[in-house]
C-alpha positions as a Markdown table, in Angstrom:
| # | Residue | x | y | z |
|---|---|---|---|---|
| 1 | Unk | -4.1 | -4.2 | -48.5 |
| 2 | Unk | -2.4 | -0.7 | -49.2 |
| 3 | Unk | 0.2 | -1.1 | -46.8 |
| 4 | Unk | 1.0 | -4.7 | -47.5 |
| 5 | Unk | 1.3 | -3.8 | -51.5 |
| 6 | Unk | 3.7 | -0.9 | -50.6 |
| 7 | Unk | 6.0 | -3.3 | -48.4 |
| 8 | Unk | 6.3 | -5.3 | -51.1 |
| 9 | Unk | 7.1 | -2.3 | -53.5 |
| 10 | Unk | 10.0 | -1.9 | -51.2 |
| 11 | Unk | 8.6 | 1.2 | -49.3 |
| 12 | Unk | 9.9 | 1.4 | -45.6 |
| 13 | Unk | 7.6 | 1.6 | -42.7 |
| 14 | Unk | 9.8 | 4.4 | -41.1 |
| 15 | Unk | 8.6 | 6.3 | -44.2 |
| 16 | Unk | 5.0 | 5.4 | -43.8 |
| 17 | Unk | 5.5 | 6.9 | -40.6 |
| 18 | Unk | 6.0 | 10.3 | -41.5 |
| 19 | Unk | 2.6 | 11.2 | -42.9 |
| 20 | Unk | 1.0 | 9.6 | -39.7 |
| 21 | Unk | 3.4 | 11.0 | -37.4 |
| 22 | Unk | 2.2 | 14.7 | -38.9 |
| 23 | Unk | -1.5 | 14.4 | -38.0 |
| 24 | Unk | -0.4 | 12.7 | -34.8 |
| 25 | Unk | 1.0 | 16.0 | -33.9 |
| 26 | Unk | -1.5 | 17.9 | -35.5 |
| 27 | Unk | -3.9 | 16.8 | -33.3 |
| 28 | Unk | -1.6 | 17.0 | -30.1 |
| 29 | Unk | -1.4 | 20.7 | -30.5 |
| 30 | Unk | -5.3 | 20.6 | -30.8 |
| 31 | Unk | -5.8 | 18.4 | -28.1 |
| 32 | Unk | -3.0 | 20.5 | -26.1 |
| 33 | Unk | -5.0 | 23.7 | -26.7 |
| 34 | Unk | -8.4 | 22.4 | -25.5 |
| 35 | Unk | -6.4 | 21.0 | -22.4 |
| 36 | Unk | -5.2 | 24.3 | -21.3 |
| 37 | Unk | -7.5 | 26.8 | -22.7 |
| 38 | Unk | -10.7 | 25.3 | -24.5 |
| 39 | Unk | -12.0 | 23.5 | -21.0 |
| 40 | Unk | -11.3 | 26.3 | -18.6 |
| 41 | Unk | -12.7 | 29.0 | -21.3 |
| 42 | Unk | -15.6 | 27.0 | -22.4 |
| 43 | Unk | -16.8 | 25.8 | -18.9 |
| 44 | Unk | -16.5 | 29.7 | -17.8 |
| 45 | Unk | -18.7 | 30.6 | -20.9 |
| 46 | Unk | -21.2 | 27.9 | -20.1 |
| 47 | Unk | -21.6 | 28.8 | -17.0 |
| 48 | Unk | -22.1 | 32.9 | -17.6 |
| 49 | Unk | -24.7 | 31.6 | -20.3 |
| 50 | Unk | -26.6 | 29.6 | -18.2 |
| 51 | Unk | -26.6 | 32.2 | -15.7 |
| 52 | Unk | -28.0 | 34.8 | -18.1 |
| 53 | Unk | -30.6 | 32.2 | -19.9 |
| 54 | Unk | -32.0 | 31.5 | -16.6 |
| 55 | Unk | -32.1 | 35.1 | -15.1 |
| 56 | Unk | -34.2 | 36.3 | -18.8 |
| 57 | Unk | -36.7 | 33.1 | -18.2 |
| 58 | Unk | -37.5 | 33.9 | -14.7 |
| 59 | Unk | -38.0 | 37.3 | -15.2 |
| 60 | Unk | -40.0 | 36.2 | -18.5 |
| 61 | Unk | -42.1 | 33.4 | -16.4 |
| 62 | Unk | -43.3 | 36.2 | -14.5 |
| 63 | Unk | -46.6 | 37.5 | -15.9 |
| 64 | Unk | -48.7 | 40.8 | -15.3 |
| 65 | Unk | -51.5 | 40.2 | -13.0 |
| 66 | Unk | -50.8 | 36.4 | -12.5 |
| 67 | Unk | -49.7 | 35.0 | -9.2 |
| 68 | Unk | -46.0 | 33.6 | -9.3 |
| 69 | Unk | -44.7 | 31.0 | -6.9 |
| 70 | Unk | -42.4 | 29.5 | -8.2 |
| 71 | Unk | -39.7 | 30.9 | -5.8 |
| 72 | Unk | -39.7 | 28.8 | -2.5 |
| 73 | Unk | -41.8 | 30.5 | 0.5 |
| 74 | Unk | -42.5 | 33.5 | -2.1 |
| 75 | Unk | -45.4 | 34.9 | -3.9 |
| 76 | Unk | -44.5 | 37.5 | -6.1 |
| 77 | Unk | -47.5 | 39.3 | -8.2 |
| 78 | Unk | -46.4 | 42.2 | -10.8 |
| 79 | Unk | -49.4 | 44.3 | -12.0 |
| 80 | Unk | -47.4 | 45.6 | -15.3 |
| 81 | Unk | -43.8 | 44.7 | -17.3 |
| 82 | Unk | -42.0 | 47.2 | -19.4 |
| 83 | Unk | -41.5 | 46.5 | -22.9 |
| 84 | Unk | -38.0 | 44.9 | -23.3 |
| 85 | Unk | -38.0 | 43.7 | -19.7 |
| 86 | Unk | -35.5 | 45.1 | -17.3 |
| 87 | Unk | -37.8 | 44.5 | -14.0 |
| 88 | Unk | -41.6 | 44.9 | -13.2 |
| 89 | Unk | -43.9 | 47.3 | -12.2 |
| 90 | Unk | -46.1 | 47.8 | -8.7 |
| 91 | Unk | -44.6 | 44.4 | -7.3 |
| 92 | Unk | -46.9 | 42.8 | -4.4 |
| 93 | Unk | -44.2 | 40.6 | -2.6 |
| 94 | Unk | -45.7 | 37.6 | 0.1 |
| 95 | Unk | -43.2 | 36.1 | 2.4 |
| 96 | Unk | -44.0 | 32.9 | 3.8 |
| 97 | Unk | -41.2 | 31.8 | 4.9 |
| 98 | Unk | -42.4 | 32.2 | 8.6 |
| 99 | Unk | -45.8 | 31.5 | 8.9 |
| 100 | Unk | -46.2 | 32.6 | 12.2 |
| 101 | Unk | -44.6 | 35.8 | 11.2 |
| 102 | Unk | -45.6 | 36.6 | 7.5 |
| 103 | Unk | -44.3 | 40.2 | 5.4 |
| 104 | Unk | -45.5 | 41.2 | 2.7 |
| 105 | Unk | -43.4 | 44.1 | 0.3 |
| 106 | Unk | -45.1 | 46.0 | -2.1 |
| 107 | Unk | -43.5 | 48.5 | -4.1 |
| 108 | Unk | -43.4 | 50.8 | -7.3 |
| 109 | Unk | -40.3 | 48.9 | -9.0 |
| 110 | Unk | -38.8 | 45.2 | -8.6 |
| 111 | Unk | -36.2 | 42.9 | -10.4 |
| 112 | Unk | -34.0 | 40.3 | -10.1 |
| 113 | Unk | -30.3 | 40.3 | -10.2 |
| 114 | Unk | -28.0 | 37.3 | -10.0 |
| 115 | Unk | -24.3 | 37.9 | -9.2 |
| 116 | Unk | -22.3 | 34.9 | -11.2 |
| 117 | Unk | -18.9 | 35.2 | -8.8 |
| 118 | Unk | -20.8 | 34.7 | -5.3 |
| 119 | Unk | -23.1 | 32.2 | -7.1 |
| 120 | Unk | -26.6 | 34.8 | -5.3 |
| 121 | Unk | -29.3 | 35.6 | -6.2 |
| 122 | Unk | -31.5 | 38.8 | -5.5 |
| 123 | Unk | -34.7 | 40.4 | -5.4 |
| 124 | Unk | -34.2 | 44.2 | -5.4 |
| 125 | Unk | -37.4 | 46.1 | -4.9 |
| 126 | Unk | -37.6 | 50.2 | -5.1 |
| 127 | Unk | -39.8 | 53.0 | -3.4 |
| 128 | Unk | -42.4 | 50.8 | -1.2 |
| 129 | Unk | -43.1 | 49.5 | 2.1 |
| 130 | Unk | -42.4 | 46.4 | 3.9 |
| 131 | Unk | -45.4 | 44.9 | 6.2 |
| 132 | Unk | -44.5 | 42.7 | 9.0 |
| 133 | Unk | -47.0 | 40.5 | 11.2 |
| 134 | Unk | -45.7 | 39.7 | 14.7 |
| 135 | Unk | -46.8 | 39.5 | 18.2 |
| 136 | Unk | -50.0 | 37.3 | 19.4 |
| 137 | Unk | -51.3 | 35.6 | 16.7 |
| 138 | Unk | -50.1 | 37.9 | 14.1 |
| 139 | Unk | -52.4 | 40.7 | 15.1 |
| 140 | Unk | -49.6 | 43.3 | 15.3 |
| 141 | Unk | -49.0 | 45.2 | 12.0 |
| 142 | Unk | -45.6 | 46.8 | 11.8 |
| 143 | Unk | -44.4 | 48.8 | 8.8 |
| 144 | Unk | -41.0 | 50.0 | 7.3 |
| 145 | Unk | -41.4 | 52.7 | 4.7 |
| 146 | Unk | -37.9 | 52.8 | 2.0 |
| 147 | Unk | -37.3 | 54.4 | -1.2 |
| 148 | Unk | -34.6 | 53.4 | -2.1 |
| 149 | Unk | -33.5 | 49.3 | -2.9 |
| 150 | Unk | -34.3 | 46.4 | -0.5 |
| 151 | Unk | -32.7 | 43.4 | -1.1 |
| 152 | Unk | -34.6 | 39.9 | -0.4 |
| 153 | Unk | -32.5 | 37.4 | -0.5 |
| 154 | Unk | -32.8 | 33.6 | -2.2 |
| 155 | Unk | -31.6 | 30.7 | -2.4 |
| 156 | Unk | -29.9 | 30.2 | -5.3 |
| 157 | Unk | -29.7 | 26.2 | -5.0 |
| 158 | Unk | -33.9 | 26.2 | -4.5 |
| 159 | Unk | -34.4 | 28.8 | -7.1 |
| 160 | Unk | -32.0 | 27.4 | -9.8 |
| 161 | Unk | -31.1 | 23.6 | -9.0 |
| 162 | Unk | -29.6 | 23.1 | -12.1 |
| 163 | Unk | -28.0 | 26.3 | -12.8 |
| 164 | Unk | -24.7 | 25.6 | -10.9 |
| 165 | Unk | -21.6 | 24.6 | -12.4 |
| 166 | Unk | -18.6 | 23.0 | -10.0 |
| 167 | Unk | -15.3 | 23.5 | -11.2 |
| 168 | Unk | -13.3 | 20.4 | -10.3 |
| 169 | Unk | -9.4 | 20.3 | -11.1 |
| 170 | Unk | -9.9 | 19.4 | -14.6 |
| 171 | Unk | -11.6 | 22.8 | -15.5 |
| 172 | Unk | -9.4 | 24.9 | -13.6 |
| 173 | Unk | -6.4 | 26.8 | -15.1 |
| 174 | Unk | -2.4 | 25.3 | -14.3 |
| 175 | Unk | -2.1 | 28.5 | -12.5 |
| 176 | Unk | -5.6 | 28.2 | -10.5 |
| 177 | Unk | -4.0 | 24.0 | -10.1 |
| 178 | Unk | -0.6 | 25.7 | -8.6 |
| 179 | Unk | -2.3 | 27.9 | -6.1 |
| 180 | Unk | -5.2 | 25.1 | -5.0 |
| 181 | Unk | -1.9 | 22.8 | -4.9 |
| 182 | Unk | 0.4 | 25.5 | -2.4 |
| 183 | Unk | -3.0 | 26.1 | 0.0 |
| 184 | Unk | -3.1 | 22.4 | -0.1 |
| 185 | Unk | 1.0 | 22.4 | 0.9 |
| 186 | Unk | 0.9 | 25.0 | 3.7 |
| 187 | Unk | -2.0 | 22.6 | 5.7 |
| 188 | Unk | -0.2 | 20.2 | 5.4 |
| 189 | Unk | -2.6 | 17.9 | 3.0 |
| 190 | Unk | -1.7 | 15.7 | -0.1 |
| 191 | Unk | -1.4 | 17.5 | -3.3 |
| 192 | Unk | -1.5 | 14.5 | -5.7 |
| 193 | Unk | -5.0 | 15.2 | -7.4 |
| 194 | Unk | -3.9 | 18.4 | -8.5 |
| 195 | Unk | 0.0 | 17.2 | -9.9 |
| 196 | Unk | -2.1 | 14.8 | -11.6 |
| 197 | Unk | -4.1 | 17.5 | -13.6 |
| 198 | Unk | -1.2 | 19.6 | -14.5 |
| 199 | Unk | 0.3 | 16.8 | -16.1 |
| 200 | Unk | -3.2 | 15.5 | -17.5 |
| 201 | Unk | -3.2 | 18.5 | -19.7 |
| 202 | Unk | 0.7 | 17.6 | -21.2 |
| 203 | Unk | 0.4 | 13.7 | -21.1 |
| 204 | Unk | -2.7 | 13.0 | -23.1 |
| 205 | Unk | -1.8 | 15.4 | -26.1 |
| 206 | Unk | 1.7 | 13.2 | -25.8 |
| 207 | Unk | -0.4 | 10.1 | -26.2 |
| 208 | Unk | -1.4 | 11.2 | -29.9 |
| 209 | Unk | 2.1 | 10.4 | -30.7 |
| 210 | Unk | 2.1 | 7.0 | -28.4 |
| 211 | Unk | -0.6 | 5.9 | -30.8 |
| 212 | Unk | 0.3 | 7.1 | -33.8 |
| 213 | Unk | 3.8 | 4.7 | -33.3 |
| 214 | Unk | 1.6 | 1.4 | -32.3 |
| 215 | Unk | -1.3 | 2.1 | -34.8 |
| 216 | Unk | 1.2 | 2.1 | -37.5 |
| 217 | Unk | 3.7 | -1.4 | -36.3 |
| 218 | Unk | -0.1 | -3.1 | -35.2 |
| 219 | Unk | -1.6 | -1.7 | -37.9 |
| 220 | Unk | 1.4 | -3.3 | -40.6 |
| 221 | Unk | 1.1 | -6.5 | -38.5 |
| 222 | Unk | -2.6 | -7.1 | -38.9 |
| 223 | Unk | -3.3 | -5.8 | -42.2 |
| 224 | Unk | -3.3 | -9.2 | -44.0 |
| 225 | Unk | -5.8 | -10.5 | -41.2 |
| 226 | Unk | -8.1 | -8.0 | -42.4 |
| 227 | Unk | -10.4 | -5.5 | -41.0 |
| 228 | Unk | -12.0 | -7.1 | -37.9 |
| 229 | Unk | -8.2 | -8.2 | -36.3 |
| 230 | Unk | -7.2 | -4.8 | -36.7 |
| 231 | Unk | -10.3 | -3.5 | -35.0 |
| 232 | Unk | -10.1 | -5.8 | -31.9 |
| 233 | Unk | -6.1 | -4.8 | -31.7 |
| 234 | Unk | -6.7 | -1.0 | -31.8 |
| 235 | Unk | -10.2 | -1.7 | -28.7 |
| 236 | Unk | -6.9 | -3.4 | -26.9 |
| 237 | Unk | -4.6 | -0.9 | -26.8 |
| 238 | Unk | -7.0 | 1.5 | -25.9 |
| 239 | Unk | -8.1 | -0.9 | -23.2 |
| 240 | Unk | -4.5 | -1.2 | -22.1 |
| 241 | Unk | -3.6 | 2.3 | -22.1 |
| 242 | Unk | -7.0 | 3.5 | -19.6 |
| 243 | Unk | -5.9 | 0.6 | -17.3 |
| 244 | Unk | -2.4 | 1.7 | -16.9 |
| 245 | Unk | -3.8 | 4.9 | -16.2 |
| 246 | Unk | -6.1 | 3.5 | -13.5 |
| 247 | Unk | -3.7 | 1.4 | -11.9 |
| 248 | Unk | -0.8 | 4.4 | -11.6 |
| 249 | Unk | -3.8 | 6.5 | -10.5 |
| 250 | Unk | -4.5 | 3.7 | -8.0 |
| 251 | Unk | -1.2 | 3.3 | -7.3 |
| 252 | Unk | -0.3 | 7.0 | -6.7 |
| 253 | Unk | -3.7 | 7.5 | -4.0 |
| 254 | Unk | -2.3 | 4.3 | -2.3 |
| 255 | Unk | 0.7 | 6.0 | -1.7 |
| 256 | Unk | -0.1 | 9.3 | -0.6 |
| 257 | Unk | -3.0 | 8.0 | 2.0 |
| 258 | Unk | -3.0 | 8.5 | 5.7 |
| 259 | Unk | -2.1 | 11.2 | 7.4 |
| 260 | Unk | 1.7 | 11.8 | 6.1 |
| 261 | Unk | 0.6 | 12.0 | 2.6 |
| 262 | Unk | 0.9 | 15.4 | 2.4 |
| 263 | Unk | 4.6 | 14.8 | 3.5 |
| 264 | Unk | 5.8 | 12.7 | 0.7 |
| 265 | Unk | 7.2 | 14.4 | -2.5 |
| 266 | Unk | 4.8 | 15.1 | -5.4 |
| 267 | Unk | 7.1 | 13.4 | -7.5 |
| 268 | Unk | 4.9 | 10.5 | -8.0 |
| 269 | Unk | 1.6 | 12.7 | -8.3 |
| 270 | Unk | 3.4 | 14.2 | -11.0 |
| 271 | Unk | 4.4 | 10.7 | -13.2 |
| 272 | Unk | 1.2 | 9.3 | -12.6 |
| 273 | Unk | -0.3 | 10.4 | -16.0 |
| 274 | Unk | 3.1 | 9.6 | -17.6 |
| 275 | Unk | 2.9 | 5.9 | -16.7 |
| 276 | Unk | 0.8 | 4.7 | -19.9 |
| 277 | Unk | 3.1 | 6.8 | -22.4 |
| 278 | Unk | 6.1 | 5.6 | -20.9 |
| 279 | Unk | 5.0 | 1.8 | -20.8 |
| 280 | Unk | 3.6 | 2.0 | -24.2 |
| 281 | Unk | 5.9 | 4.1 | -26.5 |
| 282 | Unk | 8.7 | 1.8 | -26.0 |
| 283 | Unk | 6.2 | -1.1 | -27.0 |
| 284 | Unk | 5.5 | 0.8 | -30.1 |
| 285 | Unk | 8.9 | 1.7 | -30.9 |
| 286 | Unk | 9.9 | -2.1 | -30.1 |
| 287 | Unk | 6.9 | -3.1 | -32.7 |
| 288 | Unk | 7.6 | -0.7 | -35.3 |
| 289 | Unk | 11.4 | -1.7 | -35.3 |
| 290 | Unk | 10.4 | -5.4 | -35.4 |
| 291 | Unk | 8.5 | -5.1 | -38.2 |
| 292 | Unk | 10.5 | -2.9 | -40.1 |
| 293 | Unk | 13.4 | -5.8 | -39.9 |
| 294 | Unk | 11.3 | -7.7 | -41.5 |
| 295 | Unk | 10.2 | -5.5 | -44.0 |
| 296 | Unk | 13.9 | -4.4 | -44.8 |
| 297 | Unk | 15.7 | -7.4 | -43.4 |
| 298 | Unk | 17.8 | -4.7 | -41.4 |
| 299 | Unk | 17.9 | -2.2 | -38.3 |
| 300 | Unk | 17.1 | 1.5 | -38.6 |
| 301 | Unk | 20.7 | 2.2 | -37.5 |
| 302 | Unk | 24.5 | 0.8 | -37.7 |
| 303 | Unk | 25.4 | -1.0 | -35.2 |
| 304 | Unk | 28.0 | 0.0 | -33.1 |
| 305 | Unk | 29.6 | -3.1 | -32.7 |
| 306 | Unk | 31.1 | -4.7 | -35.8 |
| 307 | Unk | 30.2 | -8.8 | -35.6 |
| 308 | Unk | 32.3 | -11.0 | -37.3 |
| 309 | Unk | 32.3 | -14.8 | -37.5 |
């Protein structure tokens, strides 16, 4: 009943908009900052953590003198692990990946290393030899002597399933956008999704203010039908500004299908996120104004147009 008492008090709702209009903008700059920098930083960070967390368990999961097989079509066996990790000692190494042809590696030294950019991942073993089974029945022995790193490769996607992290278009940087969007351009393929996140990361720190304007003309409104009205009005315009969104979103794929889509200008890729804002601000404006006429029993500005009667 705040707002209602200061109405009557003669306060104007342009002045209770002041206060609200400051946090609204507030939290646009936040929201603007995690748009451009916090989701592309913090998704990067996630993903080097996760990396390193799951290259210090593996190594850790592997015991001395107990039989690891947890990599797929490998048996690795260490006989000793320094104090504060960094690899094993006297690795025994069983390929099974051909089981017509098995190898076996055993050497002095062994770790793992997992390279974060080319998403692979490594076994480097040092100073040993490399046995190899082939010919009838696997009775031919062959062996390769090497001192200094062999490299067996693994699958990253069998060894860590859920260590990789996609970066779609909402976790890439505007530049990284721009440069996904101009290969996109030069094949001749629609660059809509990626106009749509460049303008993502502008329009929905915008929409802080969009609210802001319709929570304070709803929220005058409603105030003397209590809490529950003004609870179900505030679900609806949230409701109303996500289905704009879909429908422009809808809209925009509709009209940059087929194959000539990647002809058409990127103008409307580029309003698609602007459509909610641009329907609703003018409603909130429209509301705001209303009520404050009623409040005030006059317009926020002099009319251009002297009536007389």
């Amino acid at each position: 009943r705040e707002a209602v008492a200061l109405l009557a008090c003669g306060v104007s709702p342009y002045r209770l908009m002041r206060p609200v209009l400051i946090v609204a903008l507030l939290a646009g700059a936040a929201h603007l900052y995690v748009m451009i920098w916090g989701i592309p930083d913090a998704n990067q960070t996630f993903r080097q953590l996760s990396y390193d967390v799951i290259s210090k368990k593996v190594e850790n999961d592997v015991r001395p003198q107990v039989f690891f097989d947890d990599f797929p079509n490998l048996v690795l066996y260490a006989r000793d692990i320094p104090q504060g990790g960094g690899g094993w000692k006297d690795v025994l190494v069983a390929d099974t990946s051909k089981p017509e042809e098995p190898t076996m590696f055993m050497a002095r030294r062994g770790r793992l290393v997992l390279d974060r950019q080319k998403q692979m991942v490594d076994l480097v073993l040092t100073d040993g030899t490399r046995y190899s089974a082939h010919g009838r029945e696997g009775k031919e022995i062959s062996t390769y002597r090497f001192s200094q790193d062999l490299i067996v490769k693994l699958d990253p996607n069998s060894v860590f399933p859920h260590s990789e992290i996609l970066r779609g278009n909402n976790e890439l940087t505007i530049e990284g956008l721009w440069k996904q969007a101009d290969d996109k351009q030069a094949h001749g393929l629609p660059v809509h999704q990626e106009m749509e996140a460049i303008q993502q990361r502008f329009s929905f720190p915008a929409a802080c203010v969009v609210f802001a304007v319709i929570g304070v003309a709803l929220g005058l409104t409603v105030a003397r039908d209590g809490k529950l009205a003004g609870f179900v009005v505030g679900i609806a315009v949230i409701f109303a500004y996500y289905i704009l969104l879909y429908l422009a979103q809808g809209v925009t794929r509709g009209y940059y299908a087929g194959p000539l889509g990647g002809t058409k200008p990127i103008l409307m890729g580029q309003i698609s996120r602007w459509v909610p804002n641009l329907i609703l601000l003018p409603f909130g404006i429209l509301a705001l104004v209303w009520r404050a006429r009623w409040a005030e029993g006059r317009l926020p500005f002099r009319s251009v147009v002297k009536l007389t009667g």
